[in-house]
matplotlib code that plots the C-alpha trace (Angstrom):
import matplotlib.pyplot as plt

x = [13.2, 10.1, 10.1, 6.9, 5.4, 2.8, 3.6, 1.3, 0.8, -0.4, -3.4, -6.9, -8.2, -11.3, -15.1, -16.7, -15.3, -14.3, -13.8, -14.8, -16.2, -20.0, -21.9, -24.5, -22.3, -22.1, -24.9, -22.3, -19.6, -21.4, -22.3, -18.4, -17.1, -19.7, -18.3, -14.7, -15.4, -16.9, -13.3, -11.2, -12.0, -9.0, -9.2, -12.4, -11.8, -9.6, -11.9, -14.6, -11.7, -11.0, -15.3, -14.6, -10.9, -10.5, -7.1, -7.0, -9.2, -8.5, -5.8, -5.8, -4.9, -3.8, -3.8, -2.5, -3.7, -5.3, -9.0, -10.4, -13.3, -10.3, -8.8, -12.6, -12.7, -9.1, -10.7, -13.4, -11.6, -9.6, -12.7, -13.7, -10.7, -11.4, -9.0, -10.5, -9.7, -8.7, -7.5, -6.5, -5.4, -1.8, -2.4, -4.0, -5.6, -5.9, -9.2, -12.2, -14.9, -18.0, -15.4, -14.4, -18.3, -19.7, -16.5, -17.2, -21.3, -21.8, -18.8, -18.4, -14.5, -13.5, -12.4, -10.0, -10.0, -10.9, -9.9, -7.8, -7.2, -4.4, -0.7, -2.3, -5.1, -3.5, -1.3, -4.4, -5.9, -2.7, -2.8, -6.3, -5.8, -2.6, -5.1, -6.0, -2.8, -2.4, -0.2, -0.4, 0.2, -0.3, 1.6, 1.8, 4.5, 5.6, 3.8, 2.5, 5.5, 7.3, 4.9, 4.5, 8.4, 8.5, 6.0, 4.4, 7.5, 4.8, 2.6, 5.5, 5.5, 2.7, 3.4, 4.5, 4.9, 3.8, 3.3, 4.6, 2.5, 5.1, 8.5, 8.8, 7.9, 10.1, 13.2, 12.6, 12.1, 14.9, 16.9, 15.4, 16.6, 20.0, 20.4, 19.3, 16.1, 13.6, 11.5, 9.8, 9.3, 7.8, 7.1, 7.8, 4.6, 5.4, 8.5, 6.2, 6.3, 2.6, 2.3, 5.4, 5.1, 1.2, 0.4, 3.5, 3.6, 0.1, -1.9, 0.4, 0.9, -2.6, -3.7, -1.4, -2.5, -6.1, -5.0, -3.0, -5.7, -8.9, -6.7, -5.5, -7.8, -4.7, -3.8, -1.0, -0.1, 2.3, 3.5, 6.7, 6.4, 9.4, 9.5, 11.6, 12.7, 12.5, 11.6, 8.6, 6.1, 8.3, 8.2, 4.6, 3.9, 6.1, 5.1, 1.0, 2.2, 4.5, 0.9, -1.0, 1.4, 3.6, 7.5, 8.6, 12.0, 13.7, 16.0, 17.6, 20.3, 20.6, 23.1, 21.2, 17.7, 19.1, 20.4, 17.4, 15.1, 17.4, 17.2, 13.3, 13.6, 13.3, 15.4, 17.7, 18.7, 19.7, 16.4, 18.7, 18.6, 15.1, 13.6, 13.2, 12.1, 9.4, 5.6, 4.6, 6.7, 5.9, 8.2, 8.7, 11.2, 10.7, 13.4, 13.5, 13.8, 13.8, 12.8, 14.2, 14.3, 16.7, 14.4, 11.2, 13.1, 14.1, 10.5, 8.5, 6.1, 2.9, 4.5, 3.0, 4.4, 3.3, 4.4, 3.0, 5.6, 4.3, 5.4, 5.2, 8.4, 9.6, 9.2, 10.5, 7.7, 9.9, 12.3, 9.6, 8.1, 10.9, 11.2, 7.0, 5.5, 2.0, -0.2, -3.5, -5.6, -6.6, -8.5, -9.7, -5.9, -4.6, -2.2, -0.8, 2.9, 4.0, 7.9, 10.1, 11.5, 7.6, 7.1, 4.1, 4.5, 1.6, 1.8, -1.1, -2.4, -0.2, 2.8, 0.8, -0.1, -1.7, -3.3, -5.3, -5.5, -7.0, -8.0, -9.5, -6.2, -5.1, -8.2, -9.2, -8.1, -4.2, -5.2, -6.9, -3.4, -2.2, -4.3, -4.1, -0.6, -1.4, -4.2, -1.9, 1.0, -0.8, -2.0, 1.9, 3.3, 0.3, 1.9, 5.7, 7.0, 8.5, 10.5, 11.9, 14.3, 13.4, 14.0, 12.5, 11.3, 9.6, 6.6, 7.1, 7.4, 4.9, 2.1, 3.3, 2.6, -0.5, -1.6, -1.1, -2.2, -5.6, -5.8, -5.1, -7.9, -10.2, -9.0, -10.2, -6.2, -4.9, -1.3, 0.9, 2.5, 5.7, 5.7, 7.9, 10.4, 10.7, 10.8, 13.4, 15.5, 15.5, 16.4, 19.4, 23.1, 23.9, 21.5, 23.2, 22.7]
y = [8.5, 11.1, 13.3, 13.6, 16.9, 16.2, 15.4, 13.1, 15.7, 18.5, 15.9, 16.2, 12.2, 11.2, 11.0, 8.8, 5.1, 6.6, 9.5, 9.7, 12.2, 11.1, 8.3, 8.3, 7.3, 3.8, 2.3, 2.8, 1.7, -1.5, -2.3, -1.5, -4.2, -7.0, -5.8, -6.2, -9.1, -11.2, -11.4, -12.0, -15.5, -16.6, -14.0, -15.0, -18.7, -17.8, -15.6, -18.8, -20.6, -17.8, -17.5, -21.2, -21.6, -17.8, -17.6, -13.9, -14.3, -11.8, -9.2, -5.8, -4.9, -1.7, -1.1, 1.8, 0.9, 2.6, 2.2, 0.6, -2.0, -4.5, -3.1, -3.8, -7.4, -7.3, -6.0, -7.9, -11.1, -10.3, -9.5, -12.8, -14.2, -12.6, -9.7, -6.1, -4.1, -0.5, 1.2, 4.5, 5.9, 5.7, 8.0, 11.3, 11.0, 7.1, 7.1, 6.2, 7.5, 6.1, 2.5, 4.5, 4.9, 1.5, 0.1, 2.1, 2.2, -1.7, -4.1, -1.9, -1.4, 2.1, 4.0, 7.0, 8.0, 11.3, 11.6, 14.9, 15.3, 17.2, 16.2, 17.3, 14.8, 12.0, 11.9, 12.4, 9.0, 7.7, 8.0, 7.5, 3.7, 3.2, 3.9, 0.6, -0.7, -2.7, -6.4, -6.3, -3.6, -3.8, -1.1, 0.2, 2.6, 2.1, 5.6, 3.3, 1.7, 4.6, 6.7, 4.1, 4.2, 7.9, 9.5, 6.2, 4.7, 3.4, 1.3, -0.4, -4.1, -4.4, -5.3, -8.5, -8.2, -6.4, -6.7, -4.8, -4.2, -1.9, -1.8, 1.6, 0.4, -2.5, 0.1, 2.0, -1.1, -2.6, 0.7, 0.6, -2.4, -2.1, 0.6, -1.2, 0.6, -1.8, -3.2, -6.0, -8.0, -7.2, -9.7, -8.0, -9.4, -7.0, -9.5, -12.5, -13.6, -13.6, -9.9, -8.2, -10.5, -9.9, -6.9, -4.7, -5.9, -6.3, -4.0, -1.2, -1.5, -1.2, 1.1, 3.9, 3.9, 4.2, 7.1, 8.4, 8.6, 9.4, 12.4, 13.8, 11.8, 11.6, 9.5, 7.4, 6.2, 8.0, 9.6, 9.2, 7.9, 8.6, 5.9, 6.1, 2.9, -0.7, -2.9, -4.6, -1.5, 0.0, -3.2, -3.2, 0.4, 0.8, -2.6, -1.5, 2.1, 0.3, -2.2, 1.3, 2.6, 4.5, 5.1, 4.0, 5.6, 3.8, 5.7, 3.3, 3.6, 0.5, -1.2, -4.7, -3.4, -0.6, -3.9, -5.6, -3.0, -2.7, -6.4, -6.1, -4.1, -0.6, 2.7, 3.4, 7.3, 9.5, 11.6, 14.8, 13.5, 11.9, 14.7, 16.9, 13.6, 12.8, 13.8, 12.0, 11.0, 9.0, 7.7, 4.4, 4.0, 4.7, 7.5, 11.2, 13.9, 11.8, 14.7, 17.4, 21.1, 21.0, 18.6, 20.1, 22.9, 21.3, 19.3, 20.0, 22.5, 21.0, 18.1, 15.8, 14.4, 12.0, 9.6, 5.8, 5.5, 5.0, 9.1, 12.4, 12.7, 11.3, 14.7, 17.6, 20.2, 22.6, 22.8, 23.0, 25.9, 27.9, 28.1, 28.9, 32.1, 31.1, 28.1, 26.8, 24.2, 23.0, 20.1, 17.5, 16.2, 18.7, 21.3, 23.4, 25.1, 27.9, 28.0, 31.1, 29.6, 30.3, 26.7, 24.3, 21.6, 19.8, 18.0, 14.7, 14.2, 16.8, 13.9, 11.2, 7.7, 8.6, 5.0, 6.1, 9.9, 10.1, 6.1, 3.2, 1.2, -1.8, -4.6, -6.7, -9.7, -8.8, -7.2, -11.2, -12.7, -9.7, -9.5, -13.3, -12.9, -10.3, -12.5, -15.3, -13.3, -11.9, -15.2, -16.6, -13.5, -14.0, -18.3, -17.8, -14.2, -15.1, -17.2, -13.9, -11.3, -7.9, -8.0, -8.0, -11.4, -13.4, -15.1, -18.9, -20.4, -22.6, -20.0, -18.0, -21.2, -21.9, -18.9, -19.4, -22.4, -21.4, -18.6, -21.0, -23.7, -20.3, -19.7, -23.6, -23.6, -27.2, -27.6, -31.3, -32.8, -34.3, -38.3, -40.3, -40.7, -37.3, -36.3, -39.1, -37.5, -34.4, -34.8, -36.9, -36.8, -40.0, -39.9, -38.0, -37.9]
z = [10.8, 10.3, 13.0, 15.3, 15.2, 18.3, 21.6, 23.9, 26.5, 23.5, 22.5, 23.8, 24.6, 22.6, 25.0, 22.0, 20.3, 16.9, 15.0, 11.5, 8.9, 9.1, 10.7, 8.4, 5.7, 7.2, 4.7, 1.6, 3.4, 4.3, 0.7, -0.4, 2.1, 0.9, -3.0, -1.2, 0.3, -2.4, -3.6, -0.5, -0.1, 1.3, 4.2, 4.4, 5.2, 8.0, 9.4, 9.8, 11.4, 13.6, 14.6, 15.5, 17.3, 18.9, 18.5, 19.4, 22.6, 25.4, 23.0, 22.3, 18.9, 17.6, 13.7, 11.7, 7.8, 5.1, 6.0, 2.9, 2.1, 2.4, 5.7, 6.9, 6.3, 7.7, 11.1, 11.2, 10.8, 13.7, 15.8, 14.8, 16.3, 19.7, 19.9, 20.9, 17.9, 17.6, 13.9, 12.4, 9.4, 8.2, 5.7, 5.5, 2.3, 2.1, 4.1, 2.6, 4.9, 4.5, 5.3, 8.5, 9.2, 8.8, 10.8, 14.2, 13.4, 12.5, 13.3, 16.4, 15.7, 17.3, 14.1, 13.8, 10.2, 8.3, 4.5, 4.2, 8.3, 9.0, 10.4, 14.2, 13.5, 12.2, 15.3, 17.5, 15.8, 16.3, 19.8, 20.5, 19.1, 21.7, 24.5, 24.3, 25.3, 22.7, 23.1, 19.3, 16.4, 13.2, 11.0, 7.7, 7.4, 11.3, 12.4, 15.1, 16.5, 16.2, 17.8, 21.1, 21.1, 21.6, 22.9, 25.0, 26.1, 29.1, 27.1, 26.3, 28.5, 27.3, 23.3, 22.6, 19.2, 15.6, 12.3, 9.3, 6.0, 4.2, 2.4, 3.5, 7.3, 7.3, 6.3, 9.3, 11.6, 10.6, 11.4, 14.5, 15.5, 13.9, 16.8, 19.2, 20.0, 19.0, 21.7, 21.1, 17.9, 14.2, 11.5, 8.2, 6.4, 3.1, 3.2, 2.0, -1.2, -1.2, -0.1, -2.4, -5.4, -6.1, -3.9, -4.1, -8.2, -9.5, -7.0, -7.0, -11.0, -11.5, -8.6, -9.3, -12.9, -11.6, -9.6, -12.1, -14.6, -12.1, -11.0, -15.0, -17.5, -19.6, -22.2, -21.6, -25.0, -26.3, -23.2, -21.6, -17.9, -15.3, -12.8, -10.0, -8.7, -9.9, -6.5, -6.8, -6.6, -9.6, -12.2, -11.7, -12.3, -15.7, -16.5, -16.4, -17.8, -21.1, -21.3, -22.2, -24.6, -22.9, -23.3, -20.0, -18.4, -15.6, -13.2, -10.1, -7.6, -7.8, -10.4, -10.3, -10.5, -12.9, -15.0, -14.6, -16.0, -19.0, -19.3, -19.2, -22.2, -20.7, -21.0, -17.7, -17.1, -14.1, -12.9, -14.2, -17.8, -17.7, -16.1, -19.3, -21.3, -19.1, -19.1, -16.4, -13.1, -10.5, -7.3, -6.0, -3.9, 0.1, 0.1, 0.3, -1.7, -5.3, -7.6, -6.4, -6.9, -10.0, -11.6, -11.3, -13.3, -15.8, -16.5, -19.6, -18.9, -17.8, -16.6, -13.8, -10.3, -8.2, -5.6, -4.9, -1.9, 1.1, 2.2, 0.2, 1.5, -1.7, -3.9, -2.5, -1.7, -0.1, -2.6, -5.3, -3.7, -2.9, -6.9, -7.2, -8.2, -8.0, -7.3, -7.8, -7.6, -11.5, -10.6, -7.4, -6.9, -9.2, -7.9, -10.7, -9.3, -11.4, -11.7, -11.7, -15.2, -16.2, -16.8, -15.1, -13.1, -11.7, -8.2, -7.7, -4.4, -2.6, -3.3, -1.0, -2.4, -5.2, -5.9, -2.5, -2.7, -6.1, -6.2, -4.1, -3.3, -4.5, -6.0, -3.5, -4.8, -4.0, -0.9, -0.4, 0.3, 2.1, 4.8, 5.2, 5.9, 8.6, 10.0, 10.2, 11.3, 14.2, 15.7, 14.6, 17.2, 19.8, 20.2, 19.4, 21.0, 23.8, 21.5, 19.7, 19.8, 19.6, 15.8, 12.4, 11.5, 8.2, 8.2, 8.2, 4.6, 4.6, 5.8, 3.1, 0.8, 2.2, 2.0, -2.0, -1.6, -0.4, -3.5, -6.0, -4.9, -4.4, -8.3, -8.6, -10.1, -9.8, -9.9, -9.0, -7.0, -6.3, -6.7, -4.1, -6.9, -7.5, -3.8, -3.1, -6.4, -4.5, -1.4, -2.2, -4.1, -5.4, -8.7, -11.8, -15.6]

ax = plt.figure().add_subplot(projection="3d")
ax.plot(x, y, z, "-o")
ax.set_aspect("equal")
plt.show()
């Protein structure tokens, strides 16, 4: 569990509704949401139905997301459903500020988000959205919930339940209440196929190779790509990297996913023998310390790190630079480590998300179905918690298939249906060959 660096007592409260980088930035934020918006239809159509039923009337919500032109129409679809909305960053570098300024300036959303704020700061935001009290949270990465279990053990009774964006989060959640220490509800929405299958896959695939490639301006044809882990966020990553010519390199801890990615055709190694193949390497996996010291040292001078886990805890800095002789910054996300072996390694994004450090996230059109299952999941935990353990639950199945069912008919995608013969064929024994 990350350790908390702030306490409650060491943080000054916020005397205004938000705190972003500039107001005035507010007007190209506003245009970025109607872009993002134009292709969230789904989240869209729940958010008419939440203007019309008020689902949320009368809760407090507290959300800890990337603040992105898609977290926006996230918030103001919960507005819409009548809860009092509070968010904040759950990233240091996933912020995209002039977002942050149009949400506290025109949807009147109190807003705690700088791009680039510092481990004090993100904290602060942190606990400047639990002042509201929230009966609600909404997590990505579980900063939130872990924050409100340890530092504001008080605002406790009065969260009914959560919601969970993040593989990473629903690990630690999970552990949580394993130990017993959970105290009220989650619903794992990263755990619907809707949300891992498109947004962990397609979103993640293609963001980090934005970020990748706004951050170097490398070719990757011809390179070989290092990618730690084959979940979901891994296939989609060395499946967009192999798509632009690259030689992609597995490694796994896992001896089924390690099996799979053979079986999808790619080459499986220990990080120790791919790390002086590789040219680029990125992690994956929601663990620490992946590349470690003894691999940076063996990497190819001028070779490139990055991580699109949810936490930079996934390289290891420390080690990295207890074997540095000099540093610089070579470009915007660039950080060029000299070793004491002479040889260059280059850091992305100080190790954070690099498909939001460098990037703008995942397209909006995975984030679509992703945010529907949050919507959903938060008026699902506002009718049925006090039918819950204090445990880590799924979204219902048939959300989750309504929610693709709204994308495909937004898609105007047509599939069939079953005909009484074949449901009757189904749902009985007797009929054979």
């Amino acid at each position: 569990m990350q350790k908390i660096s702030v306490k409650a007592a060491d943080l000054m409260p916020f005397k205004v509704g938000y705190d972003v980088k500039d107001i005035s930035l507010a007007d190209r934020g506003k245009l970025r949401v109607e872009w993002a918006r134009q292709d969230m239809p789904v989240l869209s159509g729940i958010a008419d139905r939440f203007r019309r039923e008020k689902p949320l009337q009368g809760l407090r919500l507290a959300a800890c997301l990337h603040v992105t032109t898609e977290t926006a129409v996230l918030m103001a679809t919960l507005k819409a459903g009548g809860a009092q909305v509070v968010v904040c960053a759950s990233n240091p570098l996933s912020t995209q500020d002039d977002v942050a300024a149009y949400l506290a300036r025109d949807e009147e959303i109190p807003t705690f988000a700088i791009k680039g704020e510092d481990n004090e700061t993100y904290y602060q935001h942190i606990q400047a959205a639990l002042d509201i009290k929230p009966n609600i949270t909404m997590d990505d990465g579980a900063d939130l919930v872990f924050t409100l279990h340890s530092t504001r053990q008080e605002l406790l009774p009065e969260v009914f339940g959560g919601t969970e964006e993040t593989t990473t989060g629903v690990i630690r959640l999970k552990a949580m209440a394993a130990q017993g220490v959970l105290r009220y509800p989650v619903i794992a929405v990263n755990d619907s196929q809707t949300k891992y299958m498109f947004d962990n896959r397609y979103g993640t695939g293609q963001s980090t190779v934005d970020g990748i490639l706004r951050a170097t301006n490398r070719l990757l044809a011809g390179s070989v790509v290092v990618v730690a882990g084959y979940g979901w966020c891994g296939r989609g990553f060395a499946m967009r990297a192999r798509g632009a010519g690259a030689r992609v390199i597995i490694t796994e801890v896992n001896p089924l996913k390690g099996l799979e990615a053979i079986m999808d055709g790619f080459q499986v190694l220990p990080m120790t023998e791919a790390a002086p193949q590789g040219d680029i390497f990125c992690t994956l996996t929601g663990d620490i310390n992946v590349i470690r010291q003894e691999h940076f040292l063996a990497m190819k001078d001028g070779a490139i790190a990055c991580n699109s886990g949810h936490f930079n805890v996934e390289l290891d800095i420390p080690g990295l630079e207890a074997v540095t002789v000099g540093r610089r910054h070579i470009r915007e996300f660039v950080e060029e480590f000299t070793l004491t072996n002479g040889k260059r390694v280059n850091i992305l994004g100080d190790g954070r998300l690099i498909n939001l450090a460098a990037a703008e996230g995942h397209p909006s059109v995975v984030m679509d179905m992703s945010f529907a299952n949050q919507s959903l999941a938060a008026e699902y935990i506002s009718k049925n918690h006090d039918k819950f353990e204090k445990k880590v639950y799924m979204l219902p199945t048939e959300l989750d298939m309504e929610i693709a069912r709204l994308k495909l008919q937004s898609m105007l995608v047509d599939i069939d249906t079953l005909t009484e013969e074949q449901v009757k064929y189904l749902s009985s024994f007797e009929m054979g060959t």
